[in-house]
PyMOL commands that place a pseudoatom at each C-alpha (Angstrom):
pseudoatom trace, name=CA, resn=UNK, resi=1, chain=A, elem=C, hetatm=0, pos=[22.348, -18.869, -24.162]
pseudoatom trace, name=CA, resn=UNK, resi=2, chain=A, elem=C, hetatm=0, pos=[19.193, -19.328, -22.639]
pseudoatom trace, name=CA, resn=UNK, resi=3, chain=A, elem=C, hetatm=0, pos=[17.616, -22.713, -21.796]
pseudoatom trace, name=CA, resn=UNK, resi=4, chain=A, elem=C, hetatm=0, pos=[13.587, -22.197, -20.484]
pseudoatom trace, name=CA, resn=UNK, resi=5, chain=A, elem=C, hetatm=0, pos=[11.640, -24.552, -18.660]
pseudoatom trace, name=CA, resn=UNK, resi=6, chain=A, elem=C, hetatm=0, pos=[8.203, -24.219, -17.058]
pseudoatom trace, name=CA, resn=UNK, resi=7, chain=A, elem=C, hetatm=0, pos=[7.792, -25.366, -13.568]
pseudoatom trace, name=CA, resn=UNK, resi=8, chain=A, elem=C, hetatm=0, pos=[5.417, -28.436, -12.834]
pseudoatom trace, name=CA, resn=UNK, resi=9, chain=A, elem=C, hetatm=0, pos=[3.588, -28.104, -9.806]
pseudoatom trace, name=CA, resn=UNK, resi=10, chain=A, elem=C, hetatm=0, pos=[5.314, -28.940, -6.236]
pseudoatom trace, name=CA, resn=UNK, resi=11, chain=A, elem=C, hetatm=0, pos=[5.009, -28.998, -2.965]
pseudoatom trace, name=CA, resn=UNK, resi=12, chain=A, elem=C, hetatm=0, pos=[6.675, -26.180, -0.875]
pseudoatom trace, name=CA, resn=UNK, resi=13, chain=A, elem=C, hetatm=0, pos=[10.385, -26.492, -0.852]
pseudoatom trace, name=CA, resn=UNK, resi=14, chain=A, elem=C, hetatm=0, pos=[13.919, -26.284, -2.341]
pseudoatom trace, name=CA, resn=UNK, resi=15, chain=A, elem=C, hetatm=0, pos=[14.814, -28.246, -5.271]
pseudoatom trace, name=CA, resn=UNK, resi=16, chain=A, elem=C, hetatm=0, pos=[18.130, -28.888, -7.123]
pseudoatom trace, name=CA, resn=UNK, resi=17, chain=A, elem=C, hetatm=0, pos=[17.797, -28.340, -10.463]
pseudoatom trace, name=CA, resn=UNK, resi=18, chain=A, elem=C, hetatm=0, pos=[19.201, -31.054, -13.121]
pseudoatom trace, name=CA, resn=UNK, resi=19, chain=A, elem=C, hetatm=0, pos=[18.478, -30.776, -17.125]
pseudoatom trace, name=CA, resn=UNK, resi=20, chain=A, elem=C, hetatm=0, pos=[18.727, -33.420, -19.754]
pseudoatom trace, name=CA, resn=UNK, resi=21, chain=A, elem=C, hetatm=0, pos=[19.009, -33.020, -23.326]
pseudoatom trace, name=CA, resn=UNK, resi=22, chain=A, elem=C, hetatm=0, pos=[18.457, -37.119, -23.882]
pseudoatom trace, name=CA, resn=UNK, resi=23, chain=A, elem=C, hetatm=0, pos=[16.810, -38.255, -20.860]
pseudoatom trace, name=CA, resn=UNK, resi=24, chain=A, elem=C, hetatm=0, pos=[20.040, -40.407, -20.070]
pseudoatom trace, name=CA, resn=UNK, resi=25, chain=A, elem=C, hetatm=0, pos=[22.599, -37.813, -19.410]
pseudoatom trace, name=CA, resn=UNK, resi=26, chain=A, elem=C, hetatm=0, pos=[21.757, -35.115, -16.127]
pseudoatom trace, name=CA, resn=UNK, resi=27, chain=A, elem=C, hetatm=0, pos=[23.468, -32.021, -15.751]
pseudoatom trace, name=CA, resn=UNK, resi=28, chain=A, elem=C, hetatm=0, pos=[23.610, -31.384, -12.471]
pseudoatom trace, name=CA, resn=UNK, resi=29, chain=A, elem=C, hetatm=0, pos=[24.558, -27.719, -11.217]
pseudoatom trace, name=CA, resn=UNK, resi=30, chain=A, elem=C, hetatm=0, pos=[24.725, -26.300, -7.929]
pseudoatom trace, name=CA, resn=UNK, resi=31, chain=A, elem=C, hetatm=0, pos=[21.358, -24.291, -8.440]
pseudoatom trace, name=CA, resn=UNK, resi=32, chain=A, elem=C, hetatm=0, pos=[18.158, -24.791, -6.748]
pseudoatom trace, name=CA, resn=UNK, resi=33, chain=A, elem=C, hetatm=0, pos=[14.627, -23.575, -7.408]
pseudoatom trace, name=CA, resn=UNK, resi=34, chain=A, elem=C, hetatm=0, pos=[12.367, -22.455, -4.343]
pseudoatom trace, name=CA, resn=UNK, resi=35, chain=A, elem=C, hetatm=0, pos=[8.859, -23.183, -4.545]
pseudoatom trace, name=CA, resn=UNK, resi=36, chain=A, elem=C, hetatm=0, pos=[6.707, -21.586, -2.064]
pseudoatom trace, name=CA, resn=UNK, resi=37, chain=A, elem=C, hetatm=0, pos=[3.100, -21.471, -1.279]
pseudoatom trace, name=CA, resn=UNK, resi=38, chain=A, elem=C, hetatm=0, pos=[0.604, -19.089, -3.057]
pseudoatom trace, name=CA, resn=UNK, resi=39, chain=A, elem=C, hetatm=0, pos=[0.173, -16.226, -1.516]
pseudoatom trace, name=CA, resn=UNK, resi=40, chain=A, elem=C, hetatm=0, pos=[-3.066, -14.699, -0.677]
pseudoatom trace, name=CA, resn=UNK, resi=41, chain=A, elem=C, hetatm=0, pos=[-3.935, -10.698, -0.143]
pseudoatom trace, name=CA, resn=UNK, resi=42, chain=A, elem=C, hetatm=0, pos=[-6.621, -9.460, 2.339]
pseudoatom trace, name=CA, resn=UNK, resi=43, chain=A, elem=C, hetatm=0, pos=[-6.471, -5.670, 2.700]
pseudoatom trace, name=CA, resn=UNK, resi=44, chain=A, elem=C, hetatm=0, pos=[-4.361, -2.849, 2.619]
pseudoatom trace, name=CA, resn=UNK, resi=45, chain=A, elem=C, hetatm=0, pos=[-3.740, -0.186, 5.286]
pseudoatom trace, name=CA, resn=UNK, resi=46, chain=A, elem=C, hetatm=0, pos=[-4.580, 2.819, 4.388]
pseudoatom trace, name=CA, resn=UNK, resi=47, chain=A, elem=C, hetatm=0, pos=[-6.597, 1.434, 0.966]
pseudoatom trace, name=CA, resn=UNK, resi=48, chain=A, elem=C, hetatm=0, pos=[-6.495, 5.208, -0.244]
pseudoatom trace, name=CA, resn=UNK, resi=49, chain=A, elem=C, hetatm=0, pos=[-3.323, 7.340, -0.671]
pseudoatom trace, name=CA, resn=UNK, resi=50, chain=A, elem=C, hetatm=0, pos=[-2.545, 11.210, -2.658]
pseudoatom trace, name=CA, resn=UNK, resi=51, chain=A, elem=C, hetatm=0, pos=[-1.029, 10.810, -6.046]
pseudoatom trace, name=CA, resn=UNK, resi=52, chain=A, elem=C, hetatm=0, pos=[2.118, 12.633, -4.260]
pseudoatom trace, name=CA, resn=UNK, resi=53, chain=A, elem=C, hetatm=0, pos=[3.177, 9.085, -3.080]
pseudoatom trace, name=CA, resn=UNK, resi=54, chain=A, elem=C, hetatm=0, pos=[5.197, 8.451, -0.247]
pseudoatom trace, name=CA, resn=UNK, resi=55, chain=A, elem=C, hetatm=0, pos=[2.489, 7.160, 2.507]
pseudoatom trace, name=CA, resn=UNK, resi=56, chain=A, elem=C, hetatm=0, pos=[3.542, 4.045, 3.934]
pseudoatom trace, name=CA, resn=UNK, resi=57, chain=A, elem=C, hetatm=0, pos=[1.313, 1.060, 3.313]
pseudoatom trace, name=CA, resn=UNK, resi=58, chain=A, elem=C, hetatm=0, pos=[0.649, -2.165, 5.471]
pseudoatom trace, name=CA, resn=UNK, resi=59, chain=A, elem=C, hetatm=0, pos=[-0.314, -5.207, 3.044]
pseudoatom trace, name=CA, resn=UNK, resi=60, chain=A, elem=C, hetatm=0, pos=[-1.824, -8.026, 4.861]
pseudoatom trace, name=CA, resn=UNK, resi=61, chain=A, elem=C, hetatm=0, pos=[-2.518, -11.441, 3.662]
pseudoatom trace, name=CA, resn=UNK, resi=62, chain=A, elem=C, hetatm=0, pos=[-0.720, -14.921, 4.086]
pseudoatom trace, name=CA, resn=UNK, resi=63, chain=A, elem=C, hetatm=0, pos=[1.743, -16.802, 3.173]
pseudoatom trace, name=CA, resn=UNK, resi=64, chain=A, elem=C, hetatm=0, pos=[4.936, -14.230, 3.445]
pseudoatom trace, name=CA, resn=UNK, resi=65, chain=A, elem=C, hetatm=0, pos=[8.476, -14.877, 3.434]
pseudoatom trace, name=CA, resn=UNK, resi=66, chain=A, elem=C, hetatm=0, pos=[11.883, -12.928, 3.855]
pseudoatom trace, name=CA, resn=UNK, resi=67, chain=A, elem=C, hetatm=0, pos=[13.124, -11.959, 0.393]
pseudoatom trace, name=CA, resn=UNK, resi=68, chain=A, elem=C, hetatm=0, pos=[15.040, -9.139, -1.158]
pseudoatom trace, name=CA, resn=UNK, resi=69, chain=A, elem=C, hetatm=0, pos=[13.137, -9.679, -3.986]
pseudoatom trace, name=CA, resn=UNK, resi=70, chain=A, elem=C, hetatm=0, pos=[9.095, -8.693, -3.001]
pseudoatom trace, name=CA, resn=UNK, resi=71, chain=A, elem=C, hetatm=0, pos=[7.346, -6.410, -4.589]
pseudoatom trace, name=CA, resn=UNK, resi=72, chain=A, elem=C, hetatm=0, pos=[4.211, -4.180, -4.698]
pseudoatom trace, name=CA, resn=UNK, resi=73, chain=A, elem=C, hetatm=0, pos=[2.468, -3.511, -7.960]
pseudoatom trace, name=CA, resn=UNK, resi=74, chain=A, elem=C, hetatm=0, pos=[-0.054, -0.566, -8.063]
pseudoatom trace, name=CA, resn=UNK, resi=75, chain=A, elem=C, hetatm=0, pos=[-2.333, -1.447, -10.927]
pseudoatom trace, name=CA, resn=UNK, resi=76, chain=A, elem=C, hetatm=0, pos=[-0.446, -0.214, -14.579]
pseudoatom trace, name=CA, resn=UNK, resi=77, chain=A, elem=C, hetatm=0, pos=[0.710, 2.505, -12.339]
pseudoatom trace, name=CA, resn=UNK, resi=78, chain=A, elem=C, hetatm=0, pos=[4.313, 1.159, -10.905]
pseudoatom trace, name=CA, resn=UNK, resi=79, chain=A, elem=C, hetatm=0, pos=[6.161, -1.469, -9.165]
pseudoatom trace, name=CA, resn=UNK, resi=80, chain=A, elem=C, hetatm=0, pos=[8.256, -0.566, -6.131]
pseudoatom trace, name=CA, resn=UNK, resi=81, chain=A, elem=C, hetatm=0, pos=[9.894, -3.313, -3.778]
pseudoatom trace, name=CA, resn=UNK, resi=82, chain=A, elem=C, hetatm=0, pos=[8.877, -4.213, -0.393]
pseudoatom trace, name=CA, resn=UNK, resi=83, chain=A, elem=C, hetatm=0, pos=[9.596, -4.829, 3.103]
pseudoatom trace, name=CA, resn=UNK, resi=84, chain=A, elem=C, hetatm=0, pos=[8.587, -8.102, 5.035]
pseudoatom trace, name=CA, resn=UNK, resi=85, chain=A, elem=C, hetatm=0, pos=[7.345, -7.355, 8.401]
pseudoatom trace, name=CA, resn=UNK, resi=86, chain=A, elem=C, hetatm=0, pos=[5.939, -11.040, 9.454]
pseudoatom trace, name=CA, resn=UNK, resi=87, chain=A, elem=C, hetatm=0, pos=[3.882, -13.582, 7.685]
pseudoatom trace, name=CA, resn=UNK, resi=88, chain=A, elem=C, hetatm=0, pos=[0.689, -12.083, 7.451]
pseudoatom trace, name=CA, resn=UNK, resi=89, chain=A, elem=C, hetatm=0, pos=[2.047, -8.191, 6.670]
pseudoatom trace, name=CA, resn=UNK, resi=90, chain=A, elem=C, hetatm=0, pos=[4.368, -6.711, 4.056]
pseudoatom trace, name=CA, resn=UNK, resi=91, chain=A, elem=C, hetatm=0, pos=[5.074, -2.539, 4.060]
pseudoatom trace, name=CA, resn=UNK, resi=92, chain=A, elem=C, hetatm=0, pos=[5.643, -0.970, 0.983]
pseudoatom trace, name=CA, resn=UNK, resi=93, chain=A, elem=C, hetatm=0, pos=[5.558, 3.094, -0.158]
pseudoatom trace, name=CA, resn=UNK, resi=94, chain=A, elem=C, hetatm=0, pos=[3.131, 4.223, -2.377]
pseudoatom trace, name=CA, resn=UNK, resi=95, chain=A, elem=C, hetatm=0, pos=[4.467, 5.750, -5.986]
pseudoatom trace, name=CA, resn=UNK, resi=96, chain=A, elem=C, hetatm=0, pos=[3.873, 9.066, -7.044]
pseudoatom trace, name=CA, resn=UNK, resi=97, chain=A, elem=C, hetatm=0, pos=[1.476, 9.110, -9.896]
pseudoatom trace, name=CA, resn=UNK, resi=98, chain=A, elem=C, hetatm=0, pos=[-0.139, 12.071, -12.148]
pseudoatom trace, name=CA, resn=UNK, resi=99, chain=A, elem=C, hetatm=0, pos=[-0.999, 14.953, -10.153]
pseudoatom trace, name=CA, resn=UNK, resi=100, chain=A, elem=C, hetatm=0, pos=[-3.124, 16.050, -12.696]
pseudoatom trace, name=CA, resn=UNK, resi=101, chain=A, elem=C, hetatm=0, pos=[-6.090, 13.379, -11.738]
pseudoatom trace, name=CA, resn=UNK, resi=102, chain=A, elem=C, hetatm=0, pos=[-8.771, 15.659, -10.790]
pseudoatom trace, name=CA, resn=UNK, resi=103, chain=A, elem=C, hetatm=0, pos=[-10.685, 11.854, -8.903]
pseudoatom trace, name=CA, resn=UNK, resi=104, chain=A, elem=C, hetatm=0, pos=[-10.240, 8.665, -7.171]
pseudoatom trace, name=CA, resn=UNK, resi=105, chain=A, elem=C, hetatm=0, pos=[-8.278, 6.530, -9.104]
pseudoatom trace, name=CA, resn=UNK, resi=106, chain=A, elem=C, hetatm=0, pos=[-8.200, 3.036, -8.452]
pseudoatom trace, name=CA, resn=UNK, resi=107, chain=A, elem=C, hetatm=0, pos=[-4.853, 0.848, -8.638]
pseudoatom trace, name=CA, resn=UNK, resi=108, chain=A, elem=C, hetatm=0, pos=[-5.561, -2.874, -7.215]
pseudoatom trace, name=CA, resn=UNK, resi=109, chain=A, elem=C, hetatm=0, pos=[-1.996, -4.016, -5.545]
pseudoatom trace, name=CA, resn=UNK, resi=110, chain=A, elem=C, hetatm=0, pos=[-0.974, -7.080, -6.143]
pseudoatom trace, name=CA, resn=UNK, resi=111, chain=A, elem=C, hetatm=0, pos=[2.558, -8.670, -4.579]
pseudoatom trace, name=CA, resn=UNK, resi=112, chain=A, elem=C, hetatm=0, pos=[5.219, -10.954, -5.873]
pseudoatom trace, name=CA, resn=UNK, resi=113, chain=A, elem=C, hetatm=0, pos=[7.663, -12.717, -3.749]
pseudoatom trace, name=CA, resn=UNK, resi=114, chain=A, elem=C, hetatm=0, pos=[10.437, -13.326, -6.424]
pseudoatom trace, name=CA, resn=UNK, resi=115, chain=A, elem=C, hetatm=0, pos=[9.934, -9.706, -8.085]
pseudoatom trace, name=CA, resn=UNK, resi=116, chain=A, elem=C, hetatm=0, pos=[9.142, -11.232, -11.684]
pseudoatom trace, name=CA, resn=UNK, resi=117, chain=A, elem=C, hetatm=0, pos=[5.277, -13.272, -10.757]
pseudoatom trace, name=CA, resn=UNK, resi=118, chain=A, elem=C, hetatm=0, pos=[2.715, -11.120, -9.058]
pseudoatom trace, name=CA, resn=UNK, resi=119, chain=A, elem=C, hetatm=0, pos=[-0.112, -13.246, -6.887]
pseudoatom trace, name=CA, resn=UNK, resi=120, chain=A, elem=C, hetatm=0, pos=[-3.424, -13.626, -8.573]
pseudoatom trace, name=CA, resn=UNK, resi=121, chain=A, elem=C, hetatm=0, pos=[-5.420, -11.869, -5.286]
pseudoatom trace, name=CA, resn=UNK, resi=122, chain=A, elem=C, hetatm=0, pos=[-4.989, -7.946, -4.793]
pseudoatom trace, name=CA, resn=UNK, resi=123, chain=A, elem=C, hetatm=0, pos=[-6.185, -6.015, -2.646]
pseudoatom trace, name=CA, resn=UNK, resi=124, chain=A, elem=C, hetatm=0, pos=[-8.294, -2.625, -3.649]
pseudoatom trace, name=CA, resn=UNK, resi=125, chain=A, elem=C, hetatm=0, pos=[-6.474, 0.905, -3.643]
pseudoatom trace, name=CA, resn=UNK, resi=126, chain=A, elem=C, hetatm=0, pos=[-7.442, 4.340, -4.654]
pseudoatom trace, name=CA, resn=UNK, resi=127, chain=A, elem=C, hetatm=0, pos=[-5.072, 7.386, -5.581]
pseudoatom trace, name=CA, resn=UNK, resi=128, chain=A, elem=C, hetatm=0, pos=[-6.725, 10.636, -4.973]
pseudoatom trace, name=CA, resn=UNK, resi=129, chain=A, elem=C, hetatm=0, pos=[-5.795, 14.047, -6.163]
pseudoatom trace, name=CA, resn=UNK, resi=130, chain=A, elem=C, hetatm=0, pos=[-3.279, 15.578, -3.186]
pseudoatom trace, name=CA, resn=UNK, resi=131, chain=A, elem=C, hetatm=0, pos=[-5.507, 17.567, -0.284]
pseudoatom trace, name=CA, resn=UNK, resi=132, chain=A, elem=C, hetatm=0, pos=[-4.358, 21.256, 0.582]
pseudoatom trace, name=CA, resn=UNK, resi=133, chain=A, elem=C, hetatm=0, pos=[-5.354, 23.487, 3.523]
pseudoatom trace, name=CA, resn=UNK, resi=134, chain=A, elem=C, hetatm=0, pos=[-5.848, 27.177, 2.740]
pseudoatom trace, name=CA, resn=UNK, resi=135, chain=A, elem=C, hetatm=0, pos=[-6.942, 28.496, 5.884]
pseudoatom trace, name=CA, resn=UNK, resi=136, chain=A, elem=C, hetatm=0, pos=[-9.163, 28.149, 8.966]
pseudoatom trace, name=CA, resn=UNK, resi=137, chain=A, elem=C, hetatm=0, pos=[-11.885, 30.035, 10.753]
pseudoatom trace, name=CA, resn=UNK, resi=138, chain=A, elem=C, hetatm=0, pos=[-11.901, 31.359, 13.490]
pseudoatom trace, name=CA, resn=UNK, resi=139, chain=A, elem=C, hetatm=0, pos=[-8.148, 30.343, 14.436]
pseudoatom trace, name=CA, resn=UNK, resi=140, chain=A, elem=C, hetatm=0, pos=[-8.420, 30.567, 18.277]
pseudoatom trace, name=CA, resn=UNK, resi=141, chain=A, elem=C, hetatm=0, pos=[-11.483, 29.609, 20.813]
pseudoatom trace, name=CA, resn=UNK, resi=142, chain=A, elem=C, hetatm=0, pos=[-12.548, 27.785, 23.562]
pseudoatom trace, name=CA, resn=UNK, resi=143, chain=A, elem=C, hetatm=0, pos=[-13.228, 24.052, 24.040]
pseudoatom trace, name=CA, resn=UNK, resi=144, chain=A, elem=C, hetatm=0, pos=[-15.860, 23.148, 21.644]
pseudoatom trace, name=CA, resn=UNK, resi=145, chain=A, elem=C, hetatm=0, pos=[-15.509, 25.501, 19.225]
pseudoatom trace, name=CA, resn=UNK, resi=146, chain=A, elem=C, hetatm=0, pos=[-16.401, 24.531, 15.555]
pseudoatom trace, name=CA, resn=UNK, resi=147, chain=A, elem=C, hetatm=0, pos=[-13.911, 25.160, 13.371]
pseudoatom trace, name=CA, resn=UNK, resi=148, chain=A, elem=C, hetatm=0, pos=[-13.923, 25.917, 9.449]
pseudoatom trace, name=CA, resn=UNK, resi=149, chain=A, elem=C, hetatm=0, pos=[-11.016, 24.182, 7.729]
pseudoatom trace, name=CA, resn=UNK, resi=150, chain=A, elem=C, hetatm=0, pos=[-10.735, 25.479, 4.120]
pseudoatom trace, name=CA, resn=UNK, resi=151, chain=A, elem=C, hetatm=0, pos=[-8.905, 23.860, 1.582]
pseudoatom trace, name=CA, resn=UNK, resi=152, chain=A, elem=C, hetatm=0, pos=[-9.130, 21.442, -1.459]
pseudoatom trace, name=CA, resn=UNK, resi=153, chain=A, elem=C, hetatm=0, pos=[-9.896, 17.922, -2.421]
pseudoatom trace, name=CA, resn=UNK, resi=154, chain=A, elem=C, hetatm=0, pos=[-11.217, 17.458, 0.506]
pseudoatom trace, name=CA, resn=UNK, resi=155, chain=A, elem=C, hetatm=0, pos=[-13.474, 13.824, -0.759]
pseudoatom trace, name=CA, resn=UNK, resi=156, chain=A, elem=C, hetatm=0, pos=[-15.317, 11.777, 2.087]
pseudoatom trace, name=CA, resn=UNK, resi=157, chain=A, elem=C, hetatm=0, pos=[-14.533, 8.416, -0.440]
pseudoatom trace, name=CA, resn=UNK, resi=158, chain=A, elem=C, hetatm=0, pos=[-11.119, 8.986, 1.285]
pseudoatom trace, name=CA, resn=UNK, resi=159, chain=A, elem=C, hetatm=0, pos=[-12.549, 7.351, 4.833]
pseudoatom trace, name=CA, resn=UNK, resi=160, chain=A, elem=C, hetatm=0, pos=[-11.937, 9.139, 8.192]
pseudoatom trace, name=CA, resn=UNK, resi=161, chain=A, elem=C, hetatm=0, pos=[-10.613, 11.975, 7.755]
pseudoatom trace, name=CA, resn=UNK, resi=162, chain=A, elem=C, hetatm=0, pos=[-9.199, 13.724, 11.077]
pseudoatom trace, name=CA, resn=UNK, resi=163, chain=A, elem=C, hetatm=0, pos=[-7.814, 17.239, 12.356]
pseudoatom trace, name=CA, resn=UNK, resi=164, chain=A, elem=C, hetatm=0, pos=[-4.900, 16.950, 14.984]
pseudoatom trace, name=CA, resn=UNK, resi=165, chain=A, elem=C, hetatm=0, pos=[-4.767, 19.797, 16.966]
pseudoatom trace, name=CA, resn=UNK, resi=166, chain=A, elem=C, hetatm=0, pos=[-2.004, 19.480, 19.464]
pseudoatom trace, name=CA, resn=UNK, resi=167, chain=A, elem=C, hetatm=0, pos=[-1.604, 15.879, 20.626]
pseudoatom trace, name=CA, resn=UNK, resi=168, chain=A, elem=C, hetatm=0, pos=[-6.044, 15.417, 20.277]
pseudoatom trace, name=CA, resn=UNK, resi=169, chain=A, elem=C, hetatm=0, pos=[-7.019, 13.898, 17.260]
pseudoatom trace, name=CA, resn=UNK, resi=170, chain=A, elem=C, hetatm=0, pos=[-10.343, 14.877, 16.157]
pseudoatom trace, name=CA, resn=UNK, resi=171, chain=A, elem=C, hetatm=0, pos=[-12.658, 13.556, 13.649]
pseudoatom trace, name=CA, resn=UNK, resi=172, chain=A, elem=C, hetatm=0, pos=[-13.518, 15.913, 10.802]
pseudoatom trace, name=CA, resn=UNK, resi=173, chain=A, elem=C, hetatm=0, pos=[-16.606, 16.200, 9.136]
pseudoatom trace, name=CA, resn=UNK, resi=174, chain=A, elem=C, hetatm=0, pos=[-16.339, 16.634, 5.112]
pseudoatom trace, name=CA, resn=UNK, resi=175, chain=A, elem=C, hetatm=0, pos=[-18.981, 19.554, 4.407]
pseudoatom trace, name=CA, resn=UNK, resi=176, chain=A, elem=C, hetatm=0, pos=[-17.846, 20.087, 1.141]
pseudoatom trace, name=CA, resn=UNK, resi=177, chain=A, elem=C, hetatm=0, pos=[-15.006, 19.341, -1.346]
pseudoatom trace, name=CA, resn=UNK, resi=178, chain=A, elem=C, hetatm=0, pos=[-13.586, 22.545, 0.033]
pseudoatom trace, name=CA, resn=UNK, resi=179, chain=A, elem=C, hetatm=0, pos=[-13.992, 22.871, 3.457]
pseudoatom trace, name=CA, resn=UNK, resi=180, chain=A, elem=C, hetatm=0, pos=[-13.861, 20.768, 6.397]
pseudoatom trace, name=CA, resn=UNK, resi=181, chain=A, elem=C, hetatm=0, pos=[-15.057, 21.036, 10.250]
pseudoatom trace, name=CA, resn=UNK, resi=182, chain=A, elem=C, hetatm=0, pos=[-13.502, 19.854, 13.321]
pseudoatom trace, name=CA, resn=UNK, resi=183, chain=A, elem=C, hetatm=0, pos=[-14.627, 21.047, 17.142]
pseudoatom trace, name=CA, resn=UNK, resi=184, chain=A, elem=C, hetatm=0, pos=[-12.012, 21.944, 19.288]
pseudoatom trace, name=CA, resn=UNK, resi=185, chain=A, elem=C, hetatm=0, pos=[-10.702, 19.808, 21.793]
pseudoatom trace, name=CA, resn=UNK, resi=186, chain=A, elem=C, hetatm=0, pos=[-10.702, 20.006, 25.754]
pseudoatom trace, name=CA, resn=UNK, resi=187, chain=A, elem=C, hetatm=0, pos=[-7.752, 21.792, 26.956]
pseudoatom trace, name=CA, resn=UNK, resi=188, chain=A, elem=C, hetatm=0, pos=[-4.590, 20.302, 27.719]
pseudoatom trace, name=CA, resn=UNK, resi=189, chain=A, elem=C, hetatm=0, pos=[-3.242, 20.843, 31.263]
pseudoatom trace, name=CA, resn=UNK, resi=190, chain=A, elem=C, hetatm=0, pos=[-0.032, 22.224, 31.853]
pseudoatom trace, name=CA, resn=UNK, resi=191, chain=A, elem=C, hetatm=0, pos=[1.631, 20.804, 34.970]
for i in range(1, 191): cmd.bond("trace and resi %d" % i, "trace and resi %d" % (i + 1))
show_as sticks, trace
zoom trace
């Protein structure tokens, strides 16, 4: 059986817990209950992820704590659990959602510390269809060459969006939803 019982507010700490059924007699138990401070949510790093899942997002905020139990909710889309990296920053994966969306989606995440109540502050996040590259034009040059990148989904609501050619990252400039350009970087010297 089941016995449920709301918690009153409290200041931060660890509790025993004790019931009474008359107000005379206490149960007492060897279980505490842990309450901790309210977590807030600032940002997350990248705020924009494909619907492929897997990128690896920084949540920062305050009020963190170790746990095996903290979680990431993306909107209605899923829950997946969490790693705590300090006080202020939490990692968690992105889920793979419908590839079908054709859009930016938008999925607030929100994070609970106990896995079963998620904190009232989220931070924004987008899903976007997944980004393919079809080709490129020319595909060799000289220093400063301007470079056609072809492809799909290509959105500039998805922030900087870069070509890495080599070890030089370069910033792209979204022409279209279909192609891209990037200039070709100085030349790396071989020793």
């Amino acid at each position: 059986e089941e016995l449920i019982c709301e918690t009153p507010a409290m200041r931060p700490g660890r509790y025993e817990i004790k019931v009474s059924f008359n107000d005379v007699d206490w149960l007492t138990s060897p279980l505490y209950y842990r309450f901790y401070q309210q977590i807030d949510i600032e940002s997350a790093v990248p705020s924009m992820a494909s619907c492929d899942g897997g990128t690896n997002i920084s949540i920062f905020g305050n009020s963190f704590f170790l746990s095996s139990l903290i979680a990431c909710k993306f909107g209605d889309v899923a829950i997946v659990p969490a790693d705590f990296i300090s006080r202020n920053q939490l990692s968690c994966t992105s889920p793979e959602v419908s590839s079908e969306i054709e859009d930016l989606m938008e999925a607030s995440i929100q994070v609970s510390m106990n896995g079963v109540d998620f904190a009232p502050s989220s931070a924004r996040f987008h899903f976007g269809p997944p980004i393919k590259l079809i080709s490129i034009h020319p595909d060799r040059g000289h220093p400063g060459t301007q470079i056609a990148v072809n492809g799909t989904n290509f959105h500039s609501t998805y922030g900087t969006i870069v070509c890495i050619i080599g070890n030089n990252t370069i910033r792209a400039k979204v022409l279209s939803s279909t192609q891209l350009s990037c200039i070709a970087p100085p030349q790396e010297v071989e020793d």
